[in-house]
N, C-alpha and C positions, 0 to 999 in steps of 0.2 A: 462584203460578200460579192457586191458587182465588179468591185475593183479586182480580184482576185480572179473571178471569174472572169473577168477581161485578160488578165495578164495570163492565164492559162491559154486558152482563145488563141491568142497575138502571138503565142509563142509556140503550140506545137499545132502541126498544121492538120491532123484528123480529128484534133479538139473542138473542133464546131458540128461535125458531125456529131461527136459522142454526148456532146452537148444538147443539140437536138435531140437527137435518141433519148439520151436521159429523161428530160420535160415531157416527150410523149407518152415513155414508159410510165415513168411517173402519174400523170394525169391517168391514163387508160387504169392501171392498176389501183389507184386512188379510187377514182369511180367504181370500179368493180367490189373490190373491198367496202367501201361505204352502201354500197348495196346491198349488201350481203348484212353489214349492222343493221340497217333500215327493216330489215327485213325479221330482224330481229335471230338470225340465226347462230347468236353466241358471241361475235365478233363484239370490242369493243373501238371505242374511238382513237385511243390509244393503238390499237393495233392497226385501223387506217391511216393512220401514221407512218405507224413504223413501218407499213408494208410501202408507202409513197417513198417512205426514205431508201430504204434497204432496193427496189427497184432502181432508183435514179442511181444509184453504186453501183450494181449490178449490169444495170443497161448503160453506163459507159464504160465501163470491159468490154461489155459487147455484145450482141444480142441473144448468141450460145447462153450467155452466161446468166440473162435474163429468165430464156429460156428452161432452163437446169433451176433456177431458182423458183419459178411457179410450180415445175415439177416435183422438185425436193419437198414445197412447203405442202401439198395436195396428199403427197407421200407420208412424210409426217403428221401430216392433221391426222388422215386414216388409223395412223398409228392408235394415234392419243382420242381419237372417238370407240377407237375398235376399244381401248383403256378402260374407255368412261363407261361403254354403253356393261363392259364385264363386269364395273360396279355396280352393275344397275342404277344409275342414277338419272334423274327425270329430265325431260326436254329445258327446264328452266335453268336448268346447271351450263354457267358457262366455262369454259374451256379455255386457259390462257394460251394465245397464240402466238408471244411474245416471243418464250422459248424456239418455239420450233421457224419462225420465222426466222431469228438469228441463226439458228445450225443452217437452216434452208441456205441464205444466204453465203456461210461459211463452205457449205458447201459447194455452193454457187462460184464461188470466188476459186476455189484452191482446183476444181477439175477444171 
């Protein structure tokens, strides 16, 4: 993985920025997300995961693209709470954010 990420690096020359960018998105959205599990509001670990990954993708596109993907996934969540809450189902039902983080993303990527 280092090596890789070297030879990307070495070879195109706005790759250490995107790179930077990546790790901080990454980290910042990490933390935020894992707080948000901590706090027990639905999220699982799994999805501070995925939300860590899908930001470092994201945020080396570029920060737009970072952008557009916190927005999509904030968009969607609403969607699928506005879902649950029309079932009536109680505060202890979690909500997988697995889905809507990958569209987020997808959407993230293609606008």
């Amino acid at each position: 993985m280092a090596t890789a990420t070297a030879t990307v690096v070495l070879r195109m020359p706005d790759a250490l920025t995107a790179l930077v960018r990546a790790i901080i998105a990454t980290a910042a959205v990490s933390v935020a997300v894992l707080s948000l599990a901590l706090i027990r509001s639905g999220f699982g670990f799994g999805d501070v995961k995925l939300s860590g990954t899908l930001a470092a993708v994201t945020a080396w596109a570029g920060i737009e693209h970072l952008i557009m993907l916190i927005a999509a996934f904030a968009g969607l969540s609403l969607i699928a709470a506005t879902l649950t809450w029309a079932r009536t189902r109680n505060l202890h039902t979690t909500i997988p954010a697995g889905p809507a983080l990958c569209a987020a993303a997808i959407i993230a990527i293609l606008i």
